[in-house]
C-alpha positions as CSV (number, residue, x, y, z in Angstrom):
1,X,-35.8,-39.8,28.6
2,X,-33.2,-42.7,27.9
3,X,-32.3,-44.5,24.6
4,X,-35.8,-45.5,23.2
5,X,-34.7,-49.5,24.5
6,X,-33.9,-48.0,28.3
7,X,-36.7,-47.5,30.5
8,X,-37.8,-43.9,31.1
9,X,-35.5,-41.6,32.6
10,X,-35.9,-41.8,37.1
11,X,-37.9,-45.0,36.9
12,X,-37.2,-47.7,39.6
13,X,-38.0,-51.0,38.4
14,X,-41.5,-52.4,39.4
15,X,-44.1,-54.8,38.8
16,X,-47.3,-53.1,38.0
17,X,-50.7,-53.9,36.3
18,X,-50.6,-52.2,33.2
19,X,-53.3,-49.5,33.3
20,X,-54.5,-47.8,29.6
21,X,-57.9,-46.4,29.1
22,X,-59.8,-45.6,26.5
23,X,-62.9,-43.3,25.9
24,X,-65.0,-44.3,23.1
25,X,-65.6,-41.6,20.6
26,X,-65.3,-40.8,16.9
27,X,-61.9,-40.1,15.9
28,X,-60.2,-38.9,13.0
29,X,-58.0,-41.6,11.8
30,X,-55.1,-40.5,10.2
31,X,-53.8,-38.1,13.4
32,X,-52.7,-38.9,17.0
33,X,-51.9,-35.8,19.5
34,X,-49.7,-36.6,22.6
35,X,-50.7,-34.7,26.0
36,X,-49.4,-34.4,29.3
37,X,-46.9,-32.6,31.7
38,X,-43.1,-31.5,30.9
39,X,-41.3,-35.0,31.3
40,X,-43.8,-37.0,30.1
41,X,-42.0,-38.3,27.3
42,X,-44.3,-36.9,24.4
43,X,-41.8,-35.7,21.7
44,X,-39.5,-39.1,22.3
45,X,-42.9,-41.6,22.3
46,X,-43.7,-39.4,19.5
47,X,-41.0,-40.1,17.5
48,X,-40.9,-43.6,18.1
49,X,-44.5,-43.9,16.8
50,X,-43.9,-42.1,14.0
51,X,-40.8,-44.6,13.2
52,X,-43.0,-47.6,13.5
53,X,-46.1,-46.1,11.8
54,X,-44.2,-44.4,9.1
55,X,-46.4,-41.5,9.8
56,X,-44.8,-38.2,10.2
57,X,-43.8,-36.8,13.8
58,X,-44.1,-33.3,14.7
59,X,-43.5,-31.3,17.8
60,X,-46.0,-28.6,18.0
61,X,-43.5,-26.8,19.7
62,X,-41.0,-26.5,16.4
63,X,-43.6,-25.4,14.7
64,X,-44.3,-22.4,16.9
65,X,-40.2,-22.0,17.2
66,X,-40.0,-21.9,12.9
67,X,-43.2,-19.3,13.3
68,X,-42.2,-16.6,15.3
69,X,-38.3,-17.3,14.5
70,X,-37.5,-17.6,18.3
71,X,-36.9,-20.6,20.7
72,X,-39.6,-21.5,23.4
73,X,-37.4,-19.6,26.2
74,X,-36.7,-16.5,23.9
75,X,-40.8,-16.0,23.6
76,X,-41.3,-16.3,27.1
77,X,-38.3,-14.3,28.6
78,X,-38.4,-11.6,25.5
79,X,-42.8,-11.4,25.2
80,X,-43.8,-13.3,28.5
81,X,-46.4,-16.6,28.6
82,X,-49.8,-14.4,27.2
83,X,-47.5,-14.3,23.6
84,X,-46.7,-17.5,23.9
85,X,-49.9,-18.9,24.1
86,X,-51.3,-16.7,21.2
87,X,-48.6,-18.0,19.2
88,X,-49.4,-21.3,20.4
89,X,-52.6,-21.3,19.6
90,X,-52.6,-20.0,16.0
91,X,-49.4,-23.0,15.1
92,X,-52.6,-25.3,16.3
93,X,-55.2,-23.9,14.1
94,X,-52.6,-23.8,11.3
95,X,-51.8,-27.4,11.7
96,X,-55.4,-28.8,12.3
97,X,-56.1,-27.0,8.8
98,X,-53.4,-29.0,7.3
99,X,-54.4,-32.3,8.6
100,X,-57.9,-31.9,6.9
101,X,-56.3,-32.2,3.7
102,X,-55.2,-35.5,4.7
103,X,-51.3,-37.4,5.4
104,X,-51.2,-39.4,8.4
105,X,-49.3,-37.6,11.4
106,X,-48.2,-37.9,15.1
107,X,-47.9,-34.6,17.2
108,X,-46.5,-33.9,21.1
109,X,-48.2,-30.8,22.1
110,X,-46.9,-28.6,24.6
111,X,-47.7,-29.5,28.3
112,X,-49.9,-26.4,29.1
113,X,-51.3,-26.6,25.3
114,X,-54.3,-29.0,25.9
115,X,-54.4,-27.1,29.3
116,X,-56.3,-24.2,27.2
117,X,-59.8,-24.1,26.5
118,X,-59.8,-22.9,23.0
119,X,-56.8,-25.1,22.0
120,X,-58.6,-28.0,23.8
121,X,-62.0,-27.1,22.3
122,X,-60.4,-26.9,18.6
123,X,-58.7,-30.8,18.8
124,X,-61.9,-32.0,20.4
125,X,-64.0,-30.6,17.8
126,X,-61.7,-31.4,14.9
127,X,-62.2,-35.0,16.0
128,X,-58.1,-36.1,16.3
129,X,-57.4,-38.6,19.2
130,X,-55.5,-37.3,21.9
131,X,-53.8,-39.2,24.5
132,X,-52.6,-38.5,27.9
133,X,-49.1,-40.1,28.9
134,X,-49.1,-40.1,33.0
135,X,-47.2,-40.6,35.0
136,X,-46.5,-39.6,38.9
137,X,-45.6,-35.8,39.5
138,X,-42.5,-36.8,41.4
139,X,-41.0,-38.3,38.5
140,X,-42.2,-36.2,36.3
141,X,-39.9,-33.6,38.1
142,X,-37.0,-36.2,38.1
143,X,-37.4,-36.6,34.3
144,X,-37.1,-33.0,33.8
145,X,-34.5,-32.2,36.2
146,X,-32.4,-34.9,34.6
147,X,-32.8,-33.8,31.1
148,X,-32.1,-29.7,32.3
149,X,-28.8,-28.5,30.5
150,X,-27.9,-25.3,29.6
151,X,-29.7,-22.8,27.0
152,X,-32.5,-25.8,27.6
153,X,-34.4,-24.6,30.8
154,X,-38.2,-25.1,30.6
155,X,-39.7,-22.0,31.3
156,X,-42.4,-22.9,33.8
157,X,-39.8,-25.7,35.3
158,X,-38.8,-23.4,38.5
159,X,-39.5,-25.2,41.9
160,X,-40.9,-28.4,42.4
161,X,-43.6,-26.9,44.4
162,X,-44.5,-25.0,41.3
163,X,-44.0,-27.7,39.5
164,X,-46.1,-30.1,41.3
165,X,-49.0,-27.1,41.6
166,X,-49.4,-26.6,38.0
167,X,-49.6,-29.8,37.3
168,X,-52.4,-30.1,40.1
169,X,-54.0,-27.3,37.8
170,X,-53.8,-29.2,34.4
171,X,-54.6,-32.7,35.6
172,X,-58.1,-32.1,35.5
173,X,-57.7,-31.2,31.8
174,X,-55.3,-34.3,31.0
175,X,-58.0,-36.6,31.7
176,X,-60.0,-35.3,29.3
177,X,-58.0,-37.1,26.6
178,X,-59.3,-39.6,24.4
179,X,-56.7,-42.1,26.0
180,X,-55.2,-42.7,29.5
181,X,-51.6,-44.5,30.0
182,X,-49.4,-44.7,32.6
183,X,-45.8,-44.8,31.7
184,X,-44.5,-45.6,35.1
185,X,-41.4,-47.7,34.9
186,X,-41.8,-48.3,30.7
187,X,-39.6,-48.1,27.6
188,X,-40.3,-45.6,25.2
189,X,-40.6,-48.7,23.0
190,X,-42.8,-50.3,25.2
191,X,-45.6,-47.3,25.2
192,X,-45.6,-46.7,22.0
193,X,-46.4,-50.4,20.9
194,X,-49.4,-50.3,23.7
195,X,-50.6,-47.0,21.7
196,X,-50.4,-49.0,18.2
197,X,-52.7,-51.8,20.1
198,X,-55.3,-50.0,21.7
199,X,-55.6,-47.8,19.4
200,X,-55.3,-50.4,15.9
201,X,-53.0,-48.2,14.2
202,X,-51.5,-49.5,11.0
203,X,-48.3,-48.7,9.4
204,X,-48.6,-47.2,5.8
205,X,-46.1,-47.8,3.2
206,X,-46.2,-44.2,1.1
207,X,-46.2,-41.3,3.4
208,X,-47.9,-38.3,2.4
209,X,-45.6,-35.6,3.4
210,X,-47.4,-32.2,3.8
211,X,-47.6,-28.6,5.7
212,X,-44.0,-27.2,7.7
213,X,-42.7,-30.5,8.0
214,X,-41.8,-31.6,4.3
């Protein structure tokens, strides 16, 4: 991703109908969870959101890093994905638990995260919008390529074959998402002031700091 004012990293400049939807359900108000594939720009929308909001940002994936004392990679490569995803899971739970106890928060999951059944079944329940950033696959692999540098490899980033076939595998479970926007040709700036707008968000003037991220 480029400077939050630039448009998103591999983008070619278009014009397109802006496309957001929105499924109507009860929500819990005071927490917003990003989804989608590697590239999709979750952690940096995240953060710009959080700015604006003055809610706290949190990357599920630090959480699981500051857990187990180990980056991403390091799990993967030392324990293989089946660790991973149990460590995953229980940073989830521990962080769900925390946001019944109130503080307002924005959270990028990891892209195979909301891919899970029992990580997806456990937000769903626990009533937190979710929202899928899209965009096209190609790009998506662009983005990722583009932001690759050394010691910061995504694990499951190998070919773009394999790329483009996982993320035929977790599509289905994307859509699923309380909320739908492409991000196609975008500023970071730009989605996260359509979030704020569909969504009504308001920015609070005290933040409650609470759980890992104080």
């Amino acid at each position: 991703m480029k400077k939050r004012s630039g448009k998103i990293a591999g983008n070619k400049p278009r014009v397109r109908r802006k496309r957001v939807s929105v499924r109507h359900a009860e929500s819990r108000a005071n927490a917003v969870f990003l989804v989608g594939f590697m590239g999709a720009g979750k952690s940096s929308v995240g953060r710009v959101l959080g700015d604006q909001l003055n809610w706290v940002f949190e990357d599920l994936d630090d959480r699981i890093e500051r857990r187990a004392g180990q980056t991403i990679a390091e799990i993967f490569r030392n324990s293989g994905e089946a660790e991973f995803r149990r460590a995953e899971h229980e940073a989830l739970v521990q962080l769900l638990e925390e946001l019944r106890g109130g503080g307002a928060r924005i959270v990028a999951l990891g892209g195979g995260t909301f891919a899970q059944e029992k990580n997806r079944r456990a937000i769903q329940a626990s009533g937190v919008t979710t929202i899928f950033l899209d965009a096209p696959v190609r790009e998506l692999w662009q983005r990722c390529t583009e932001q690759s540098t050394p010691g910061s490899e995504r694990p499951l980033q190998v070919t773009a074959n394999q790329f483009r076939e996982l993320h035929k595998a977790r599509l289905p479970y994307y859509t699923t998402a309380t909320m739908r926007l492409d991000t196609e040709g975008k500023s970071i700036d730009d989605i996260a002031a359509e979030i704020v707008q569909a969504l009504g968000l308001k920015r609070i003037i005290i933040r409650q700091e609470q759980g890992e991220v104080e």
